[in-house]
C-alpha positions in Angstrom: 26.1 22.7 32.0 26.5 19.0 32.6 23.1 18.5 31.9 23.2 20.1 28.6 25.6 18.3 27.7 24.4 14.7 28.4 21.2 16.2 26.4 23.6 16.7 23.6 25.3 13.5 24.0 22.3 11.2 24.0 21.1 13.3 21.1 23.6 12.4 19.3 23.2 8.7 20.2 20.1 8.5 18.8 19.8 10.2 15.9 21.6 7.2 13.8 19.1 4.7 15.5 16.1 7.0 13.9 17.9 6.9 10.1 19.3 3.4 10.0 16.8 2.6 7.1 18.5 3.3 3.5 17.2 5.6 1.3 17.6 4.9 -2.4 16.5 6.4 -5.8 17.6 3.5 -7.6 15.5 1.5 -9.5 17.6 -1.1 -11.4 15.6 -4.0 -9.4 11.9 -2.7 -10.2 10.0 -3.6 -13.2 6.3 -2.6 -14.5 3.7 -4.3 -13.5 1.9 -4.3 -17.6 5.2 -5.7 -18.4 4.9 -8.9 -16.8 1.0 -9.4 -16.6 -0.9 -8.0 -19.5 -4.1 -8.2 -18.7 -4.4 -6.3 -14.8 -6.5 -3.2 -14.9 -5.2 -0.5 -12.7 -6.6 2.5 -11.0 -3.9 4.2 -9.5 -5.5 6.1 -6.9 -2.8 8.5 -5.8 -2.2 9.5 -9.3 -6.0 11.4 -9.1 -7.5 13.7 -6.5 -9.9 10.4 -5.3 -8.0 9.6 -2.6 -8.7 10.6 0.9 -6.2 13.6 1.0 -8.4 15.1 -1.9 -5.3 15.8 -4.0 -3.1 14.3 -6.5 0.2 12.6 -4.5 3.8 13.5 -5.0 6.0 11.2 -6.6 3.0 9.9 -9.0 3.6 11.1 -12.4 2.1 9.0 -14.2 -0.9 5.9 -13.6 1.3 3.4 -13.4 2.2 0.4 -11.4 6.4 -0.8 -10.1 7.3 -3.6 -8.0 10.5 -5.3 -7.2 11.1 -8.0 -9.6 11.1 -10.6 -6.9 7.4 -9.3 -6.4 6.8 -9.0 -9.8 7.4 -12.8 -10.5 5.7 -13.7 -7.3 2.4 -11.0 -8.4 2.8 -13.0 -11.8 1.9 -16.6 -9.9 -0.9 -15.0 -8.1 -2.7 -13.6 -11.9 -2.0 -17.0 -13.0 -4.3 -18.7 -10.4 -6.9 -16.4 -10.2 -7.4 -16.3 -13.9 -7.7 -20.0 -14.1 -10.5 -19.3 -11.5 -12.1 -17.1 -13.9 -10.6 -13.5 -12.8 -8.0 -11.0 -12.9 -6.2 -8.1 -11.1 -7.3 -4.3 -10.5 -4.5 -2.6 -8.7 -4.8 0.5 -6.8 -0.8 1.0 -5.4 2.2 -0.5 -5.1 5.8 0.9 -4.9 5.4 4.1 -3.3 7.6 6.8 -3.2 9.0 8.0 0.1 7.9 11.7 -0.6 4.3 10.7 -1.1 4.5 9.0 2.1 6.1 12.4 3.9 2.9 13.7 1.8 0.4 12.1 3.6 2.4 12.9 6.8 2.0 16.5 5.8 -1.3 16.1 5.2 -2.2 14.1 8.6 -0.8 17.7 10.8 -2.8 20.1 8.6 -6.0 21.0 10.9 -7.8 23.0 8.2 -7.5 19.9 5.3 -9.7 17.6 6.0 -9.5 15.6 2.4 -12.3 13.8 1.7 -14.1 12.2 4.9 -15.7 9.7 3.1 -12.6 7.3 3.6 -12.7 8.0 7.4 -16.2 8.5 8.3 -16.2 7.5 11.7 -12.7 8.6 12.5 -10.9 12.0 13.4 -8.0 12.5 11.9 -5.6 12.2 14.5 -7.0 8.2 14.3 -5.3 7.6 11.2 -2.1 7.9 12.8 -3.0 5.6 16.2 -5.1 3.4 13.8 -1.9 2.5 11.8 -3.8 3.6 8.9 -0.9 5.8 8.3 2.8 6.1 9.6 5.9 7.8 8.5 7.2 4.8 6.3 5.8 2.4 4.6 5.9 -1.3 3.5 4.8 0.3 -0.2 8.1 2.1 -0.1 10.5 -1.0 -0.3 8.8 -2.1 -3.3 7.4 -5.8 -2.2 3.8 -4.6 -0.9 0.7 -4.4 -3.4 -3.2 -3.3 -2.8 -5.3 -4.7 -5.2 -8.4 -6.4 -5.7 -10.1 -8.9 -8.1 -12.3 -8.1 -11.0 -14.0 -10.9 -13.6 -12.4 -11.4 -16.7 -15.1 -9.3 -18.6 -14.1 -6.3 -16.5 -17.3 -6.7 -14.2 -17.1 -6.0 -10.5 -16.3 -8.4 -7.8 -17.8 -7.8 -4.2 -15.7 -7.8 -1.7 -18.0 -5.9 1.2 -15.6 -2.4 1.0 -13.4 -0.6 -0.9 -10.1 0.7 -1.1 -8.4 2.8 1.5 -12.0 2.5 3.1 -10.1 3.4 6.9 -12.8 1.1 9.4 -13.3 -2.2 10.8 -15.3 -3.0 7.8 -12.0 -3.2 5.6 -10.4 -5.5 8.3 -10.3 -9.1 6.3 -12.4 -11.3 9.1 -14.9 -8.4 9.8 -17.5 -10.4 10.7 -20.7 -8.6 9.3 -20.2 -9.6 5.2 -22.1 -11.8 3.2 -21.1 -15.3 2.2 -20.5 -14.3 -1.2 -18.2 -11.4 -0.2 -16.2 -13.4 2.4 -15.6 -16.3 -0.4 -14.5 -13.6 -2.7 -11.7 -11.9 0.0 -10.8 -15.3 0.3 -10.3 -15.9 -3.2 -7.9 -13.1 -3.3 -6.2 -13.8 -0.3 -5.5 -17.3 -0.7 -3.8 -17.0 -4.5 -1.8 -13.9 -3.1 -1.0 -16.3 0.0 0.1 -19.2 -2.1 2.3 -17.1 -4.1 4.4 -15.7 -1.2 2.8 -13.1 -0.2 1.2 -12.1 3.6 -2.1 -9.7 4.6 -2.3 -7.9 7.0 -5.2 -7.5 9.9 -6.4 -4.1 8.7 -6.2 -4.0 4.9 -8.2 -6.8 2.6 -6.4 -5.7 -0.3 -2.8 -5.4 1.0 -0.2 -7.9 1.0 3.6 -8.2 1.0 6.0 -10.5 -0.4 7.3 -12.8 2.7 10.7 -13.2 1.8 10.9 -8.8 0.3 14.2 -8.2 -1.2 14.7 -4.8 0.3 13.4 -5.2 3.8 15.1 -1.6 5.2 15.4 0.2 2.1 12.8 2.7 1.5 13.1 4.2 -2.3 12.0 7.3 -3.4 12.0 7.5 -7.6 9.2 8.8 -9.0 6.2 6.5 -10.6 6.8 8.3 -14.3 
């Protein structure tokens, strides 16, 4: 009996520490994207069945792009740069709700879906979760984080040696085996995002995150409509 009852007791201790992040649905402090740059070109991934659970995601009603303000007028700097270099920006996420990250979650412990393997071709499953390809929160979901690549200002494609949510070492931004064209180009994106405030990450070319994110333990949950 004693022992059930420290079982109880340290239950209850914990639980708090595994909900301290804040949960919101409010969006007073997001803004989109096409209304502060008007000349990105988005292909919202999650919004369509080409992504690598196979299926549309929930939360995404509609193809379009939020971000915190704060990002927003950071993203804004970054579009400014690169298109005095002769490009602009094709975004494939940013604010993501929370229940389309507990739908990937969902996804990840169903044995029989296996979405679509070409964005995991070397990897089981089970990977994504000890890769940190995918977790129970994400960065997306406080509104300050942003995948995205570059494209030339007639539209035509920019080479960056692998694409979006491509889950391998080949989408890590020093993978060694690119050409010089397609490491100049990653680092053409990375260093107008990096002047502008935001940081990469070691597994993602095309993610970054405002430094200095406004809501850094709130994770929101609105729908993209």
């Amino acid at each position: 009996m004693k022992k059930l009852f420290l079982l109880l007791s340290l239950s209850l201790f914990l639980t708090p520490l595994a909900f301290s992040d804040t949960v919101s649905e409010d969006r007073s402090d997001f803004d989109k994207v096409y209304n502060v740059i008007d000349d990105a070109v988005y292909d919202i991934r999650y919004y369509s069945n080409y992504n690598f659970t196979g299926n549309k995601i929930n939360g995404y009603n509609a193809p379009v792009a939020y971000m915190t303000k704060e990002a927003l007028s950071a993203l804004s700097k970054a579009a400014e740069d690169l298109r005095s270099q002769g490009y602009r920006l094709l975004i494939w996420d940013t604010y993501r709700p929370q229940k389309a990250v507990d739908n990937f979650v969902t996804w990840i412990n169903n044995p029989k879906d296996d979405g679509i393997k070409a964005f995991y071709p070397k990897l089981k499953k089970s990977q994504l979760v000890k890769g940190n390809y995918i977790a129970e929160k994400s960065g997306h979901s406080r509104g300050s984080t942003i995948d995205l690549t570059i494209i030339k200002l007639d539209g035509s494609f920019v080479d960056m040696g692998g694409t979006f949510d491509l889950f391998s070492e080949v989408s890590h931004p020093n993978y060694k085996k690119l050409t010089k064209q397609q490491k100049k180009n990653r680092k053409i994106l990375a260093d107008a995002m990096t002047k502008a405030g935001f940081k990469g990450i070691d597994s993602e070319w095309w993610h970054f995150t405002l430094k200095n994110e406004p809501y850094p333990d709130t994770y929101f949950d609105f729908d993209v409509e």
